[in-house]
Steps between C-alpha positions, in 0.01 A plus 500: 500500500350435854204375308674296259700344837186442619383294245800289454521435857146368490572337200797319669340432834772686680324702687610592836211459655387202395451271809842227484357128438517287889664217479327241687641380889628116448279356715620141629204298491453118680479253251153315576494138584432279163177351648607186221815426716553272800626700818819342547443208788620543827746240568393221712730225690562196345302206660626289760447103451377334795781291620410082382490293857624151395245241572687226634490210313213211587688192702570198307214264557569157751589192270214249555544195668574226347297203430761320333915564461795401408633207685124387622417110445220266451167451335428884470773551305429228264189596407636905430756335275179285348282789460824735348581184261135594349578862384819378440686682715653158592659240351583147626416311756331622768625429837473579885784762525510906426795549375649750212347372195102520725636889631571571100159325390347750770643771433439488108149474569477763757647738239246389217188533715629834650622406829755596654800251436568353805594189415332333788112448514263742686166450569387717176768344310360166551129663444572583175633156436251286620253739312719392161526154632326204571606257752730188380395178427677227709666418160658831481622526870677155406637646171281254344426659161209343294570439147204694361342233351164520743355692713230565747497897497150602344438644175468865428130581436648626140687223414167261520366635142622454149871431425742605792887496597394507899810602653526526888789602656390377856532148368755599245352315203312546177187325421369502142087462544280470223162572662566500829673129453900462552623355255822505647773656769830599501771670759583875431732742596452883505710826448693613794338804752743731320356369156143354622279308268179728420172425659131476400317396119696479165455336169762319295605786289779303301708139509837420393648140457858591508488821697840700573501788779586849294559638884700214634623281221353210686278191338137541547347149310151450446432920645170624513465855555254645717573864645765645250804312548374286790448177367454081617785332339731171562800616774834232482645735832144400686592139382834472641497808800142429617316793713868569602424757201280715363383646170501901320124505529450211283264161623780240452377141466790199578347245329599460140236245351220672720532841362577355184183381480324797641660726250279301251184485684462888532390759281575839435195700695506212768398660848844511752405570912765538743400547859567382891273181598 
């Protein structure tokens, strides 16, 4: 039997000597830094803006002196009203007192030329003017207005070849030359400084006997058309209101039978020059 104990024993493992199996110690180990990860920042302090001086504000600069103002009489003031009625900015007669209607002429020009609206004429104010000016005739100072039918202002150098509506606004008339001959002359009126008549060398792109504005509903007889809508046409309000008025852009032409007969002597392709004597 001890034998056959033996063997089941050994068979069974339950020996008593058979060494007992260790458990292992639980061994708390550090868990190593995951060299992919950030180290969590150390916080820093918000930073402080640097507190704005103000910059005090630049002083107003000193009004200019002026050359002319309101309430100022004599020749002086004539001619600025002359000179203004030539970009009209004036209308009228001129005459030897500043007074509200010369301060508003002023000022509106001021404004266009990028001046400072003063209303009263500094010495760049009247710069710019005479620049844009030229000085009166004795006519004009006397509110003598010519009737356009002559004139001693030279010729453009283009209006002196091939067919030509010569149109100078110094003398305010159109001359139609045919080779550098007039062939005749008549008074014009231009577009206002808000509305100005357009500058330089155009052809006649298009005519129109009994012309009606689209824009303004007005009449435009005998139009020819220049520089899109800008056109030389027959004007019944520069026939009754005179230079006391002024046109959208257009050339307007106060004598009936004279542009009449213009409108037939020009062709479409005819040569048109406006420019300052």
């Amino acid at each position: 039997m001890g034998g056959l104990g033996y063997g089941v024993a050994r068979a069974t493992g339950s020996l008593d000597d058979k060494p007992a199996a260790r458990t292992p110690a639980h061994v708390v180990r550090e868990n190593p830094a995951d060299p992919t990860s950030d180290p969590t920042p150390t916080p820093q302090p918000a930073p402080v803006s640097p507190t704005r001086v103000a910059t005090p504000a630049a002083p107003a600069p000193e009004p200019k002196p002026p050359v002319l103002k309101p309430g100022d009489n004599g020749p002086k003031v004539r001619e600025l009203q002359a000179r203004l009625r030539q970009l009209d900015w004036f209308a009228g007669n001129v005459t030897d007192r500043y007074g509200p209607k010369t301060s508003e002429a002023v000022a509106g020009f001021q404004g266009k030329r990028g001046l400072p609206k003063l209303g009263y004429v500094d010495a760049a104010t009247l710069t710019r003017l005479h620049d844009m000016t030229r000085p009166p005739t004795q006519d004009e100072l006397a509110n003598k207005i010519p009737d356009g039918t002559s004139t001693n202002a030279p010729l453009d150098a283009r209006c002196t070849t091939g067919r030509v509506l010569c149109i100078d606004k110094s003398s305010r008339t159109v001359r139609w030359v045919v080779d550098g001959k007039v062939q005749r002359t008549m008074a014009v009126r231009f577009g206002a400084s808000y509305t100005p008549t357009r500058e330089g060398v155009f052809h006649v792109e298009r005519k129109s006997r009994d012309h009606v504005s689209s824009l303004y509903g007005s009449a435009m007889p005998f139009a020819m058309f220049f520089s899109r809508g800008q056109a030389v046409h027959y004007s019944s309000d520069f026939a009754a209101r005179g230079y006391n008025g002024a046109s959208h852009g257009c050339v307007n032409v106060r004598d009936h039978a004279g542009i009449e007969w213009l409108f037939g002597q020009v062709h479409v392709g005819d040569k048109v020059v406006i420019y300052w004597s």
